[in-house]
C-alpha positions in Angstrom: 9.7 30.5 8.5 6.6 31.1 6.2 5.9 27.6 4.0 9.4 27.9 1.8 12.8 29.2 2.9 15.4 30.3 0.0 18.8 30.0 0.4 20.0 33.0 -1.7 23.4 32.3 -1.7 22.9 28.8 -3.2 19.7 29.9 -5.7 20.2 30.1 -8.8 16.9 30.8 -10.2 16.5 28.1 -12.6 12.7 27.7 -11.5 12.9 24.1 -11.6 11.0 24.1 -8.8 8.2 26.1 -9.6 7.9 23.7 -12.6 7.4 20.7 -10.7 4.8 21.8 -8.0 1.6 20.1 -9.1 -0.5 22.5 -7.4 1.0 25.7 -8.6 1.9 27.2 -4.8 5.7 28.5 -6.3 6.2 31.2 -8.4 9.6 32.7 -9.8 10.5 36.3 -8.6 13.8 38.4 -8.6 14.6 37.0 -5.4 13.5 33.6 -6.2 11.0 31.3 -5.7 7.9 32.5 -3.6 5.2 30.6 -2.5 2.1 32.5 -3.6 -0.5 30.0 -2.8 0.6 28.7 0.4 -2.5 27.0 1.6 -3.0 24.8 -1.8 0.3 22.8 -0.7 0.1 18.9 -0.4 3.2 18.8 1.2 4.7 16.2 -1.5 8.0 17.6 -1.3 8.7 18.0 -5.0 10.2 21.3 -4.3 12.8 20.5 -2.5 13.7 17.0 -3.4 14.0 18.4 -7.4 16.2 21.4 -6.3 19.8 20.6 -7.7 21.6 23.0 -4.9 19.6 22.2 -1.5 18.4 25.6 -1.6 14.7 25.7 -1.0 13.4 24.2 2.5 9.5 23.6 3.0 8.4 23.7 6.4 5.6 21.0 5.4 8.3 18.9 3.2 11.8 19.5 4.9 15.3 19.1 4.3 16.4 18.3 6.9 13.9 14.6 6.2 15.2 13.8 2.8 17.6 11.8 2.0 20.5 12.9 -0.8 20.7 10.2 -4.3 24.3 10.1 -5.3 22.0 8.9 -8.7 19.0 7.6 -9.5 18.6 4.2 -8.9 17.1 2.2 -11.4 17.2 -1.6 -12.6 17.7 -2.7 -15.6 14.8 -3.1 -17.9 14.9 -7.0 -18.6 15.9 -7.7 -14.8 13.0 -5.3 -13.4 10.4 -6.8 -16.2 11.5 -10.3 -14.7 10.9 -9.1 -11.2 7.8 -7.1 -11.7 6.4 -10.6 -13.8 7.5 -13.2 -10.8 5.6 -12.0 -8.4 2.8 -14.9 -7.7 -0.2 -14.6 -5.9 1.2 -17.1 -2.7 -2.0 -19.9 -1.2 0.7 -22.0 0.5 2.3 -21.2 3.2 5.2 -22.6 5.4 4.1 -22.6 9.3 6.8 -20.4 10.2 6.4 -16.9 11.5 7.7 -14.0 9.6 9.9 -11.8 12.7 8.5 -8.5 13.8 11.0 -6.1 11.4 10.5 -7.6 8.7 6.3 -7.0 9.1 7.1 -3.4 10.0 9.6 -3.1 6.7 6.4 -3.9 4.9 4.3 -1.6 6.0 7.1 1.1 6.3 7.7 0.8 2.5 4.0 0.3 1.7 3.4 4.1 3.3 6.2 5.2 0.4 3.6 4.4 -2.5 2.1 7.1 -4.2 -1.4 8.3 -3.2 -3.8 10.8 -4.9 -2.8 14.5 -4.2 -0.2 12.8 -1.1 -3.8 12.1 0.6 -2.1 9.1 2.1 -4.2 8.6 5.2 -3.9 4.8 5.6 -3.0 2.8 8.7 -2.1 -0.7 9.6 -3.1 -3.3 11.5 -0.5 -6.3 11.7 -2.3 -9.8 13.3 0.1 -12.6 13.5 -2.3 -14.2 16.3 -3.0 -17.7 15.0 -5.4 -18.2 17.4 -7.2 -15.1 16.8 -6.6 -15.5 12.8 -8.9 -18.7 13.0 -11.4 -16.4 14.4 -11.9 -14.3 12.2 -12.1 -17.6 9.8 -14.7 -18.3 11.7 -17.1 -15.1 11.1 -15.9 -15.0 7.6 -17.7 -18.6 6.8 -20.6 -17.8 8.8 -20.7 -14.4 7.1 -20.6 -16.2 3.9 -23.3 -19.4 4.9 -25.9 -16.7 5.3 -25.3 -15.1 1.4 -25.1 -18.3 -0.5 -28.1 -17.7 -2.0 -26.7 -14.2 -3.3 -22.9 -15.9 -4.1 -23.3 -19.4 -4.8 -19.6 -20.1 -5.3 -19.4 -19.6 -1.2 -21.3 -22.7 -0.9 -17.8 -24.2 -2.2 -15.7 -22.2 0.4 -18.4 -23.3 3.1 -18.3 -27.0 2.4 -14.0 -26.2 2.1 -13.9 -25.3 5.7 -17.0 -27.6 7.6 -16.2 -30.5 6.6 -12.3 -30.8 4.9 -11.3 -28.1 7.7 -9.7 -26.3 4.8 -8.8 -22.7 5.2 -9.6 -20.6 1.9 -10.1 -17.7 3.5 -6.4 -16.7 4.6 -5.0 -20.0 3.3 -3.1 -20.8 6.4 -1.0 -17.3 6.2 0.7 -16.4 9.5 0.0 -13.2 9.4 -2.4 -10.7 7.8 -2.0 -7.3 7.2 -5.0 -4.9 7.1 -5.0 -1.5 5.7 -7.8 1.4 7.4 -8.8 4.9 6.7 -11.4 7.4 7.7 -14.7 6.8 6.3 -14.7 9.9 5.1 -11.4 9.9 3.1 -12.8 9.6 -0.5 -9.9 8.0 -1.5 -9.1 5.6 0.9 -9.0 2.2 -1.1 -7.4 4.0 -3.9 -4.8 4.6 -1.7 -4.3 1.4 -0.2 -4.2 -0.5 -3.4 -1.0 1.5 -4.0 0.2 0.8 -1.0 -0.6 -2.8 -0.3 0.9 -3.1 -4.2 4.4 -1.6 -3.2 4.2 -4.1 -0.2 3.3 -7.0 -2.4 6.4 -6.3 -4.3 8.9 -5.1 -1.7 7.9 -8.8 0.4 9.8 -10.6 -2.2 13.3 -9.5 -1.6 12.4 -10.6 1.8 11.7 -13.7 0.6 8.0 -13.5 1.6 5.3 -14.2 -0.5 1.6 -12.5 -0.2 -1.9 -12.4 -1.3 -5.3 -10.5 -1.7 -7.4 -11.6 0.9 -10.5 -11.0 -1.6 -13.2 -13.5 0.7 -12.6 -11.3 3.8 -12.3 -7.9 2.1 -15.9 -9.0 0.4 -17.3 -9.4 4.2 -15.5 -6.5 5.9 -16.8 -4.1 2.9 -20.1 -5.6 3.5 -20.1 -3.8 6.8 -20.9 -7.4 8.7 -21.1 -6.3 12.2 -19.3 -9.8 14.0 -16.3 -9.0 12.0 -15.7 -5.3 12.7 -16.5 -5.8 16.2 -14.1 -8.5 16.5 -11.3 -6.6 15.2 -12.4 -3.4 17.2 -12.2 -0.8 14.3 -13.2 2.4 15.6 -16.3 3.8 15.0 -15.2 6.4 11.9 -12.4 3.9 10.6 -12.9 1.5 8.0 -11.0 -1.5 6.4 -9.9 -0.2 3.0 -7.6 -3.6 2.0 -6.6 -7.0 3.4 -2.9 -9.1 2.3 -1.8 -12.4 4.0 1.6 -12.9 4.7 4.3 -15.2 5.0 6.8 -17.6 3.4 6.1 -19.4 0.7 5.8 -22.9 0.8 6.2 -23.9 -2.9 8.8 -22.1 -4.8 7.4 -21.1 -8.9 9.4 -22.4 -11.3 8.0 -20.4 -15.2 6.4 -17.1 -15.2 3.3 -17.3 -16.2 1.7 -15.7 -19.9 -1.6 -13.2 -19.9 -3.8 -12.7 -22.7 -2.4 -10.4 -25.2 -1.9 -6.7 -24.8 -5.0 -4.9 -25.9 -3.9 -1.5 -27.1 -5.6 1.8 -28.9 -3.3 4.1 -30.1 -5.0 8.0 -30.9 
């Protein structure tokens, strides 16, 4: 088939799909829904998820892949505003590994979250090595001894780990998740803040806690050379977000206030 296949029998012309295509590839005609701009497709899938009698297929979005809603699902708007509020930002960490499914479920839903134009484009890279975790500590403080004089609040993190052993870097995570792209993808750590958001929020009803890895992602953005070479990121990929992982060790009792909304209403 070309990009789009009608089923006649079950079209009813309502053009709802030609209303939904963000890019403008369908058109209504006498016989249906055409795709007159074929090659300005971004594969979303709007089309044919929106169609209310399964009769469009597109060969980059197809049927055959997407799964039928009896309804919408959505949560309540006090119980999701309770959820959404509860997430914490976990730096405690029981010393007990999170098993392999439940890293992939993270990473399969993080893929889900919306990217600009469906760019997607971001992979994963899943270390749950303890042994290789503390190296990376490792390169991260001597990464940050040598720009102390540019970030004086390292000196903090430095003293942290030389001489209390502390760990603020990962904060004693069991696993860290980090999120690549092409360097050439202009929209690679837009896309991965979406992503690594969804996971954030999805790790919860796994009862996992997670975390920004902001100290690292500050070295690996800095291009240091020990780190990349460490993790062997290939030579056009680069790290576009870093989350640690695992369960919590401290359960939060309040949600916490923010400063008040700041609104402008035109």
């Amino acid at each position: 088939m070309g990009l789009i296949e009608v089923n006649q029998e079950r079209c009813t012309r309502c053009g709802i799909c030609t209303e939904v295509c963000p890019t403008r590839v369908l058109a209504m005609s006498k016989n249906g829904p055409e795709a007159i701009a074929p090659e300005v497709c971004i594969a979303c899938g709007h089309c044919v998820a929106v169609c209310p009698h399964q009769a469009l297929d597109n060969k980059k979005a197809p049927l055959s892949k997407q799964i039928a809603l009896a309804e919408f699902p959505v949560l309540p708007a006090k119980e999701a505003q309770l959820f959404l509020r509860s997430r914490r930002s976990i730096r405690k960490y029981k010393e007990r590994s999170v098993p392999h499914e439940q890293l992939l479920q993270l990473v399969e839903i993080a893929r889900f979250a919306p990217t600009a134009s469906n760019g997607q484009g971001i992979s994963y890279i899943i270390i749950e090595n303890k042994e290789f975790i503390e190296k990376l500590i490792e390169v991260v403080i001597e990464w940050m001894e040598s720009q102390i004089s540019v970030h004086w609040s390292f000196l903090l993190h430095v003293k942290a780990y030389r001489e209390d052993k502390k760990d603020t870097i990962f904060r004693g995570a069991p696993h860290i998740i980090l999120a690549t792209a092409n360097k050439d993808f202009s929209r690679g750590r837009e896309n991965t803040v979406f992503a690594l958001t969804y996971l954030e929020l999805y790790a919860t009803t796994l009862g996992l806690g997670s975390c920004w890895a902001g100290l690292f992602e500050m070295c690996a953005f800095s291009g240091y050379k020990p780190l990349l070479d460490l993790l062997n990121i290939p030579e056009g990929k680069e790290i576009t977000g870093t989350v640690m992982v695992g369960y919590p060790q401290y359960k939060y009792q309040r949600l916490v206030d923010r400063n008040p909304l700041d609104v402008t209403w035109l």
